[in-house]
N, C-alpha and C positions, 0 to 999 in steps of 0.2 A: 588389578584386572588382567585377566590374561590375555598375553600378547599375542597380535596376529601371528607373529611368522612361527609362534609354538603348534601350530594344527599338527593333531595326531592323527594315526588312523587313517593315513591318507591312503589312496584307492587308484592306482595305474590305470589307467583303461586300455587294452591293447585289442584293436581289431583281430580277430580269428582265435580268441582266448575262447576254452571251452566253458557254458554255460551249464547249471546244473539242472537237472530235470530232477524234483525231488519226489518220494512215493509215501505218502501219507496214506496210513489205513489201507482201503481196498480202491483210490483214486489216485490216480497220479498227478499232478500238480504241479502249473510251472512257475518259477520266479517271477514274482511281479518285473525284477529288474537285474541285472547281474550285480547291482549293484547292495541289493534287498534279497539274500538268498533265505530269509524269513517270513518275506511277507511273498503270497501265493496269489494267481490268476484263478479265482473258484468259479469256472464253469458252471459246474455242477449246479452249485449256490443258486448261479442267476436263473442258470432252467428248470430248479424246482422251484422260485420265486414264480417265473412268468405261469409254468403249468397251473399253480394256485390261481395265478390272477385270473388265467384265461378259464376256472370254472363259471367264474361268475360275467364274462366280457367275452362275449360269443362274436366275433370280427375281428378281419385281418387287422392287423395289427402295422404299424409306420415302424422304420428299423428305430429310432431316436424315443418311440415307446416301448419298443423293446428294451432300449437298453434303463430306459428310465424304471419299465416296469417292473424289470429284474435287477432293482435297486430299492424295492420298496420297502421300507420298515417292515410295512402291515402289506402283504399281497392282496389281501383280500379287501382294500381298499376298493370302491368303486371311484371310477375316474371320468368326469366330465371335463375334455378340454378346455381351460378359457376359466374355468372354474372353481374346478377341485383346490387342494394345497395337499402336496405328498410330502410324505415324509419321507427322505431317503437317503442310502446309508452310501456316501461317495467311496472310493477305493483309495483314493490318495489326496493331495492336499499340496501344491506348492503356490511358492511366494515370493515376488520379487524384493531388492532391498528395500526401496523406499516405502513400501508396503508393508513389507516384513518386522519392520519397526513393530510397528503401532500394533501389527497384529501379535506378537512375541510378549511385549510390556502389556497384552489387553488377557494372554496366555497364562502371565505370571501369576495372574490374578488368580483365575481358579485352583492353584494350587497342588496341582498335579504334578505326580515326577517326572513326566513321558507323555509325549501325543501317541494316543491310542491310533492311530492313519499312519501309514507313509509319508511323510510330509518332507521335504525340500525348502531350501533357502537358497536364491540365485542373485550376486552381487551384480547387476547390468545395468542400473539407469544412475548412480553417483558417479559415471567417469563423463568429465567435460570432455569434446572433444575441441581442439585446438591447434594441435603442431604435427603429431604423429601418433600412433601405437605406442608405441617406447615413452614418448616424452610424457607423454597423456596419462597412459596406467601410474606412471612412476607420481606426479602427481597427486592422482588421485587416490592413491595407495595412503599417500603422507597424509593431504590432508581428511579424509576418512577414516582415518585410522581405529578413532574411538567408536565408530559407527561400526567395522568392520569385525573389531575388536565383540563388542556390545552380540553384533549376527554368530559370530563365530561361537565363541564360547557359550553362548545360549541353544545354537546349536547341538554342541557337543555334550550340554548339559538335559536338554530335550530327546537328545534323539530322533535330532532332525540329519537330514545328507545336509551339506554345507558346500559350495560351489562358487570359488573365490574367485575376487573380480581377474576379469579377461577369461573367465570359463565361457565365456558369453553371454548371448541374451536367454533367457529362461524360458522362452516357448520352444526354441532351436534347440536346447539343450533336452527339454520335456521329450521333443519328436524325438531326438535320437537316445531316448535312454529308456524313458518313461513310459509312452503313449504303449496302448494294447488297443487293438480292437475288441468292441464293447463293452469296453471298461468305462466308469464315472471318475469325473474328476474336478476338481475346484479350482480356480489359483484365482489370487489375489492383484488380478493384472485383465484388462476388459479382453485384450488377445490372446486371452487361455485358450479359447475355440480352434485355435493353429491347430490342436492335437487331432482334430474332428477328421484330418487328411488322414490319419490312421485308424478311423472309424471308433472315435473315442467320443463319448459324449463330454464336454470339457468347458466346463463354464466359468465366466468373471464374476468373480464376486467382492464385496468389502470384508475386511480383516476379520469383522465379529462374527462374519459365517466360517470364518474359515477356522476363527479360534471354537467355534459351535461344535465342530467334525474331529476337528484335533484332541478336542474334550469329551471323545465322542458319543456327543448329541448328535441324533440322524437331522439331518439337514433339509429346512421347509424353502420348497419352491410350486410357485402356482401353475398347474399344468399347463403347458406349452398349446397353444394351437401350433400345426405342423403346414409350415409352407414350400408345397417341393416344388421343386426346379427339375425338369425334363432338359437331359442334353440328350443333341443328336447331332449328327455330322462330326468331323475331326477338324481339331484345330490344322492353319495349315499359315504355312509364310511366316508375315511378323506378328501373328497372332500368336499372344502368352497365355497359358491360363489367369491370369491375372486381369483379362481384359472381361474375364466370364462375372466377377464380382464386380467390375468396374463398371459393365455393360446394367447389372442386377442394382446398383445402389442409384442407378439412373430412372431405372424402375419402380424401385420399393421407396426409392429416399431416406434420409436420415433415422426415419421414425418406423418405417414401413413393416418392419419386420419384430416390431415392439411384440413381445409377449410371446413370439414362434420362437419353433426351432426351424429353421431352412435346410433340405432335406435335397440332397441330388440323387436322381436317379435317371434310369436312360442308356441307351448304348456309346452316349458319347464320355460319359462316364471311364470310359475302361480305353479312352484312348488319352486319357492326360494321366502323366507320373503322380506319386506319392506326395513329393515336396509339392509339386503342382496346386492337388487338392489341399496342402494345407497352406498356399498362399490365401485360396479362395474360400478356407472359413477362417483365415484370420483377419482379413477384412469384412467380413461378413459383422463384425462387433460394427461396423460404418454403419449400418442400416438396423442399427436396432436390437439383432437378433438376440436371443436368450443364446443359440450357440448354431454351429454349422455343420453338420455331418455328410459323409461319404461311406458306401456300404461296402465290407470288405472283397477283396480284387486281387487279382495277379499284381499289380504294381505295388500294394503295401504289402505283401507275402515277398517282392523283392528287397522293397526297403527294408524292412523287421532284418531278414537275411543279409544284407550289408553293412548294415549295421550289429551284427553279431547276436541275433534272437531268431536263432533260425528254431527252437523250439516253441516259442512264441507263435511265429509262421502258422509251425504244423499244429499245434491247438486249434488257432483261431479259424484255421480250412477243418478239423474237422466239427465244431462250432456256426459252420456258415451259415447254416439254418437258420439260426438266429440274429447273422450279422448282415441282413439286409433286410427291405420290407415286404411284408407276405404280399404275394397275388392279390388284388382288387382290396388294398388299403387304401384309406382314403384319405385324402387333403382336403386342408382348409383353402388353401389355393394354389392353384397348379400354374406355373408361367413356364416356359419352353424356349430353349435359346438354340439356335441352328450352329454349332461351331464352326461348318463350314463357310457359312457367309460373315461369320461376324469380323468387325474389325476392330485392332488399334483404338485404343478408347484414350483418351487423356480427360484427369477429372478435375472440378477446380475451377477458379482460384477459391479460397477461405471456408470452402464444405467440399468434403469428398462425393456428396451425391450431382453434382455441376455436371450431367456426360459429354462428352464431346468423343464422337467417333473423330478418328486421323483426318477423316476426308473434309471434316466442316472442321477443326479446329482451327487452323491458320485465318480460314475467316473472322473465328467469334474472336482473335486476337484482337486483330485489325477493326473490327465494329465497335467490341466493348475498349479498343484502347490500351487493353494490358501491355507493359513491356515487355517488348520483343524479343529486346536484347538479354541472352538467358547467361545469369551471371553466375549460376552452379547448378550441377547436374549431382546427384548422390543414388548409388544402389549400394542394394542391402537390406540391414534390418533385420526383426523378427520375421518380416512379410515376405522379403527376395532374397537368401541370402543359399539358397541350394547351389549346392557342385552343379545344375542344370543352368542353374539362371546366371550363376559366375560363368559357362563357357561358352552361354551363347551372347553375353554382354562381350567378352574376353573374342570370339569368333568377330563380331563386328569390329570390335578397337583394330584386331591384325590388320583387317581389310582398309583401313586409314592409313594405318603406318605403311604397309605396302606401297600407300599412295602419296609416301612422305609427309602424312598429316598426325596431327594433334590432336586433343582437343579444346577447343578455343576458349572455354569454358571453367572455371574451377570446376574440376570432377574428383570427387571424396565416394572410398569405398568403404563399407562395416561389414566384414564378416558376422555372421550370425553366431558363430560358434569358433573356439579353439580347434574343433576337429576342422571346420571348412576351413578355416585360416592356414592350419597346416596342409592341406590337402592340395588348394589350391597356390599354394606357394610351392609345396613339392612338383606338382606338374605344370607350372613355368604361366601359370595364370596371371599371380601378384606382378611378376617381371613383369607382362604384356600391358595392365592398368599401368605398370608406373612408368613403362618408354612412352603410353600416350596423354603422360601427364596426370595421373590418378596419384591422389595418397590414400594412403591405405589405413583406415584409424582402429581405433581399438575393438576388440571383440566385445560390443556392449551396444544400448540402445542410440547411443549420442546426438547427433542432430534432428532425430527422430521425433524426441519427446519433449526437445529445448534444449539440451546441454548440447552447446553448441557457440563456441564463442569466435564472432565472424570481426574480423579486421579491415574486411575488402568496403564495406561499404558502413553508413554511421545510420543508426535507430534513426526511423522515418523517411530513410531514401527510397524511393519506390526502385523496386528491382522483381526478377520471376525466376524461381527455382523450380528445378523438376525433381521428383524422386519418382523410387517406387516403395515408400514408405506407404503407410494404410491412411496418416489421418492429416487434414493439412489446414485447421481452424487458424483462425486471425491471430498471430505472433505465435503459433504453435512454435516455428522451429527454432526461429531464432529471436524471439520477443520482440520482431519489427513488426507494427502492424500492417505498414507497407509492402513487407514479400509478399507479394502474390505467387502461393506455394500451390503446386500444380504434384499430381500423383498419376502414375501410369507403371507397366511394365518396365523392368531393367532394361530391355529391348531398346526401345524408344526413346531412355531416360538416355544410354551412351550415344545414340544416332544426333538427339537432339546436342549432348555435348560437344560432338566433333563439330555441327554446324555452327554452333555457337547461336543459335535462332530457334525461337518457339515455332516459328513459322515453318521451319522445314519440316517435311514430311516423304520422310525416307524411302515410301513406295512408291512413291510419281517425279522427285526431285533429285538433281544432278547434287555434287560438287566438284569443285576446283581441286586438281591435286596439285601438288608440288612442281609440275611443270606446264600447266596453265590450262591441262586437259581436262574436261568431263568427265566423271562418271557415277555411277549410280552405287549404291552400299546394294548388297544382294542379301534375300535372306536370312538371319541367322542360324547357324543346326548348333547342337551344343550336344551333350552325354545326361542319360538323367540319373546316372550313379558312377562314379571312380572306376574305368576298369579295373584299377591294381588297387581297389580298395581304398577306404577312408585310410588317413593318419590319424593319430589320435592326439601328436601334439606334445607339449605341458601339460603335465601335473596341476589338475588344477580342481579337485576334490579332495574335500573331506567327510571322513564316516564319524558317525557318530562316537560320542565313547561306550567302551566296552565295560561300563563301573568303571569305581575312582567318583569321588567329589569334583563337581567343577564349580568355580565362584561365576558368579555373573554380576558384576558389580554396576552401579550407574550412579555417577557423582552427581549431591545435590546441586554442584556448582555450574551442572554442563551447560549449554547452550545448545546441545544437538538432539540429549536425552534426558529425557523425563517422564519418573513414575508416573501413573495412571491415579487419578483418584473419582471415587466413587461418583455420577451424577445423583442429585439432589432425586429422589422420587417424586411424583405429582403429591401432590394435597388432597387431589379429589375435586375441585372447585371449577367451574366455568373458568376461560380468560379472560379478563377487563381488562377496557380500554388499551389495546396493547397499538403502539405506533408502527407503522411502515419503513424499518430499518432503508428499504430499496425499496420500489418498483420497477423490475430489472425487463428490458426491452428487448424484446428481439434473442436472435441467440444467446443461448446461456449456456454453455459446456460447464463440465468439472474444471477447466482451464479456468473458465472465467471467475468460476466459483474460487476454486485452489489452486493457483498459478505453480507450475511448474519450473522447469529451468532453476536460477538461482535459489527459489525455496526449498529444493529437494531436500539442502541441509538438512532441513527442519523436518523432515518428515517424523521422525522421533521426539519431538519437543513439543506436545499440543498447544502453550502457550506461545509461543514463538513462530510457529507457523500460522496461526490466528491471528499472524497483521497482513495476511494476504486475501483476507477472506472477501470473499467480491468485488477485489479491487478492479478486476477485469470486465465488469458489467456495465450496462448502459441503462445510466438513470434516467426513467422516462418523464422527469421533471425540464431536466434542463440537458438532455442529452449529453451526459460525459460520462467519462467512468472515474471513480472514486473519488464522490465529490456529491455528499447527500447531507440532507438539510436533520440538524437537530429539531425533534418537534417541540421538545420542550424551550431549550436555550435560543432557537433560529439561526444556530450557529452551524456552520457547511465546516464542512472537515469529511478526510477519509472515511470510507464505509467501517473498517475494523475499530478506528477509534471512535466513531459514534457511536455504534455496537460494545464500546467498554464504557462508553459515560454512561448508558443504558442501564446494563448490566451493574455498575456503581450503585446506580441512583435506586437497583431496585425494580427497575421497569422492565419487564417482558415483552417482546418484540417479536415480529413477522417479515416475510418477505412476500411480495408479490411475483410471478414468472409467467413466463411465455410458455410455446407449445416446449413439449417435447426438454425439459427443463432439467438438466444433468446429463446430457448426452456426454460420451466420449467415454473415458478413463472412468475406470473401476475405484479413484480413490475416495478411500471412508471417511478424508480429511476433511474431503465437503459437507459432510456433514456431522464429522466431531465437532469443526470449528461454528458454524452457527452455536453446536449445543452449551459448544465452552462459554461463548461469549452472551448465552442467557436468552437465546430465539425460542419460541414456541412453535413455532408454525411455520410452515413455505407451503405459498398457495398458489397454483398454477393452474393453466388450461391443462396439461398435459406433463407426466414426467418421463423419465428414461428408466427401464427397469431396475439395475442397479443403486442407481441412485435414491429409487422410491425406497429401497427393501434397506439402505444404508441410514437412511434417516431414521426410518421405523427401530432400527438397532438402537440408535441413539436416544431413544426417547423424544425424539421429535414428531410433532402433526404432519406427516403431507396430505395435503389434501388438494381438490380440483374441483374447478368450477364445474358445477351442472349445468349451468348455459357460458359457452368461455365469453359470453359478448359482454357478462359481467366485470372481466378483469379491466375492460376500457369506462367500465360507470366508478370505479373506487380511483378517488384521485390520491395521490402519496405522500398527501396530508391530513388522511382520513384516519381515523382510529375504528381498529376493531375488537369484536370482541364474540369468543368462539362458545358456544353453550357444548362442553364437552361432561358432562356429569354423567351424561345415558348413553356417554358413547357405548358402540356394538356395533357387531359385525352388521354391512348391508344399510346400516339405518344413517341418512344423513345429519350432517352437522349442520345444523343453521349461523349464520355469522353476521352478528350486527355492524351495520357499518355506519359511522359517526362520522360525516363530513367537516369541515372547519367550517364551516356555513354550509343551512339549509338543515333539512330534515332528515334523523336517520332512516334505513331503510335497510332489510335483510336481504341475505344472498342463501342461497344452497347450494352445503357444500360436499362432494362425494369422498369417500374414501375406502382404503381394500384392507383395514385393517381386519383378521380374523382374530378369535379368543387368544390365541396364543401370543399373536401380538400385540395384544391390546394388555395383557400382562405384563409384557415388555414397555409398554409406555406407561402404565402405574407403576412398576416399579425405577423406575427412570431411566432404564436401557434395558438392551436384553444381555447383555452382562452383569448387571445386578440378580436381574430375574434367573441366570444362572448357576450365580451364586449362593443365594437365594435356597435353590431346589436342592443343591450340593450341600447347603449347611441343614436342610431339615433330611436329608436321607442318612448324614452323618451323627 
């Protein structure tokens, strides 16, 4: 196997390095990236696409259909929001590691020499955070080694960019290299939508769509109904843009924005930065949404520009026509946020949609009981980690130290990116988190998404942290289900660290300095770009190869990696009798489903990471998690391992869910791992888009009750059985449900599957069915 530290082809990045403007034919055309001086921004493309579409689609037009409609396979598709399914052709494609697995080994499969897309590989969610930056990569480097090895050289062998760990996190890395306004984009991480701050349409999705694009197959997604958001007024004080999606998932909630795209427009628009807007659609994946956009502005023609794509800039200004939404478009629903009066939101604890403005939070501590006492404060991440949001967290630390204070609090910082890392340690930022007691951890996701290993307190001690990370579900960070994990602006995340108290609230409350005196923390102001320019850092790209043979090798022995083998195609037959592996209660994230933190390992090994499979669920037999009754033997054991005595004996299985059923994260593992271990079906009131479209990949049923008051009449020792022979689009499933006592009785059941995926579920994935189309055009 080829060794990590051999990366060839490596690629410098140096701010103010000239970028090329290439001239094709009778058009000019810019680099998609300086990184990609072959693959091109086609304009043109997308505005003879829309001109087609709009002969037949006489109305203003939403920008996020713009960008979609000038993506279309077919233009002359007609498009009913909420309805249609478009076929459409993405610009690029990236992937984080623990994703990138599964999607690479699902890659090898179709047999390609090269992904036809621009496609990306970013090493960010395998580094534990624990001691330091230094101690931590070094770590993580060793033990990953075969994983990194495995991305690397598949890479270089694909003609993928390769972007090795401590490059940072892959949406920070996407903004400063990748993102264009009105361009499409995919990545395999639910916070793809960060990009949407540079007026990029930029969506999460599971691995099999992304290996669809990379194979390139144009890519099916269900038309978005469009939810805009009108800002007016200017932010002002300790109000962050981060308080604008904080304030919205309070709003929309968890679910609220299922099937949209959320769309800003408005004159308050043009008074927050670039990183700004793309804190606020990358939380925007909190609330459901398909993806978040922002129509292009003077502040991303700055960004683009400090970032070194000042031709990019001037494209996308003279493009602007088409990069915002026409005169009297219309919404599916329109909600309106005053920036000047909003405030400080804190959201939380164990769902990010919980709002609490500043003014009422301290009380809902004190009513609901949460601890007080705040035992870590963290900024950073994919969500906060701008040169804006490091000097106005870094402007409040000074004002403590000033005051000969600390922070009382453990306070951990994550750079977003190698460039912020360097940037903000060149201009004496790192120095100021670490006199007021910050460590500074690795350029990666780490406590964010779970990797995160905490010494201060032991699994099950109730304790309350603050970030300003995006997601804060039950044992999200650190696998305690006791943190009560609270998310807010960086702002607020360091104010509350110096106080060392949830309860303080920085616009109405004193501290004690150093010599027994009052006073108040003032305002934060911070920089929303480097004057003297980003740094660029480390070395920490790689390009593709240029030709040459590369080996991609993956040992039958590993424990981290493992080939991919075919799913079994259907039969054709109704299901019978099939038993209730779970009836899962209440929230059910892809956390609960696919535990993160220590299984990350496994992300590459589908048989291996299938013993975490709904361990994290609440069975609504006997209310616990992983701990469900054999229907056959009456023997209780783990969910995974009753799920393999199943699967042994032969017997095909179901799950039952709650609303809103795969919220969170984009991984496809939640629903490779049912397929692995021999599930038919997940039946829910309600699912998460992602999720629904990951299962249908896999050859799995999702389906949902037509009345949800059903999921409380099947008890979870009932047997069902699904009459799927005439499945078709539109037409319900009926499902016999067989009590252990009493008399059966049917349910109806709905589903979104169309012809195409209904292909995809007879042939037992849509990786089969891909395969499939490649061996008969061959």
């Amino acid at each position: 196997m080829m060794q990590f530290s051999r990366a060839t082809s490596v690629v410098r990045l140096q701010t103010g390095a000239a970028r090329p403007v290439i001239a094709r034919s009778m058009a000019t055309k810019t680099s998609m990236s300086r990184l990609e001086e072959d693959s091109f921004i086609d304009y043109d493309k997308i505005q003879k696409r829309l001109a087609e579409f709009k002969k037949h689609t006489d109305r203003p037009l939403t920008l996020s259909e713009k960008v979609l409609y000038g993506h279309l396979d077919d233009p002359s598709t007609k498009v009913e929001r909420g309805k249609t399914y478009l076929k459409l052709r993405p610009d690029r494609v990236a992937m984080q590691d623990a994703t990138a697995q599964m999607a690479v080994l699902q890659f090898m499969s179709s047999g390609l020499p090269k992904t036809l897309v621009p496609s990306t590989i970013h090493c960010d969610h395998l580094i534990e955070a624990y001691k330091d930056s230094k101690t931590d990569m070094a770590v993580a480097v060793n033990t990953n080694k075969e994983v990194y090895d495995f991305l690397s050289s598949s890479a270089l062998k694909y003609g993928m960019g390769f972007w090795k760990p401590g490059s940072g996190i892959i949406h920070q890395i996407v903004l400063e290299n990748y993102a264009f306004p009105g361009g499409l984009m995919i990545g395999t991480d639910s916070h793809t939508p960060n990009a949407g701050g540079l007026g990029m349409v930029a969506i999460g999705v599971g691995g099999a769509d992304a290996v669809d694009v990379m194979s390139g197959l144009p890519w099916e997604l269900k038309a978005p109904k469009v939810i805009g958001v009108k800002l007016t007024g200017k932010l002002n004080g300790w109000t962050a843009p981060k308080d604008i999606i904080l304030k919205l998932a309070g709003i929309l909630t968890v679910k609220g924005g299922t099937g949209a795209i959320v769309e800003y427009f408005g004159p308050g628009v043009d008074t927050i930065s670039c990183t700004g807007m793309a804190t606020i659609c990358n939380m925007g994946a909190e609330i459901g949404a398909t993806t978040s956009l922002f129509p292009f502005n003077s502040k991303m023609a700055e960004y683009l520009k400090s970032t070194n794509r000042s031709d990019i800039a001037q494209a996308s200004e003279a493009f602007k026509q088409n990069l915002s939404a026409d005169a009297g478009a219309k919404y599916d629903q329109v909600i309106e946020i005053d920036l000047s009066t909003l405030e400080p939101h804190v959201n939380g604890p164990f769902t990010p949609d919980l709002a609490h403005p500043i003014s009422s939070f301290a009380n809902a501590v004190r009513e609901k009981q949460w601890p007080a006492h705040l035992s870590a404060g963290l900024i950073g991440s994919c969500t906060n980690s701008s040169y804006e949001d490091m000097t106005r967290a870094a402007h409040i630390a000074r004002q403590a130290l000033d005051k000969g204070l600390k922070a009382k609090s453990q306070f951990l910082i994550t750079p977003g990116s190698e460039q912020i890392r360097a940037t903000i340690s060149r201009d004496g930022l790192t120095e100021t988190f670490e006199q007021v007691g910050g460590v500074v951890l690795a350029n990666a996701c780490g406590p964010c998404i779970g990797q995160w290993r905490r010494d201060d307190i032991k699994k099950g001690d109730k304790n309350s942290i603050i970030s300003s990370y995006n997601r804060n579900f039950t044992g999200r960070n650190d696998a305690n289900p006791q943190t009560h994990s609270f998310v807010t602006s960086p702002d607020i995340v360091m104010a509350l660290s110096i106080a060392g108290d949830l309860t303080f609230n920085p616009l109405t409350d004193t501290l004690t300095d150093s010599n027994g005196k009052q006073f108040k923390l003032q305002p934060p102001t911070g920089e929303e770009l480097p004057p003297r320019g980003f740094d660029a850092g480390e070395n920490t790209y790689q390009a593709p190869a240029k030709g040459g043979n590369v080996s991609v090798v993956v040992d039958p022995k590993s424990q981290r990696l493992q080939l991919l083998e075919p799913f079994q195609k259907w039969d054709g037959k109704d299901l019978k009798d099939m038993p209730i592996l779970i009836k899962a209660q209440g929230k059910c994230t892809t956390d609960h489903i696919s535990a993160a933190g220590p299984w990350l390992k496994y992300r590459g090994h589908l048989d291996n990471i299938s013993n975490n499979l709904l361990i994290g669920a609440t069975n609504a037999e006997n209310g616990k998690a992983n701990s469900v009754k054999n229907q056959v033997t009456g023997e209780y054991k783990g969910v995974p391992d009753t799920a393999r005595d199943y699967k042994k004996a032969g017997i095909k299985w179901v799950v039952l869910g709650d609303e809103n059923y795969g919220e969170g994260s984009s991984r496809e593992h939640a629903a490779l791992e049912p397929r692995h271990l021999g599930g038919a079906a997940i039946i829910t009131k309600s699912f998460a888009r992602i999720h629904e479209t990951n299962l249908k990949k896999q050859g799995m049923l999702p389906l949902t009750f037509a009345d949800p008051a059903d999921y409380d009449k099947i008890q979870p020792d009932a047997r069902i059985s699904l009459g799927i022979s005439n499945l078709a689009p539109g037409k319900q499933v009926i499902a016999t449900v067989k009590p252990s006592s009493g008399s059966s009785f049917e349910v109806k059941l709905n589903h979104t599957f169309n012809e195409g995926q209904i292909d995809w579920f007879k042939a037992g994935s849509a990786l089969n069915h891909m395969a499939k189309v490649f061996a008969e055009k061959n």
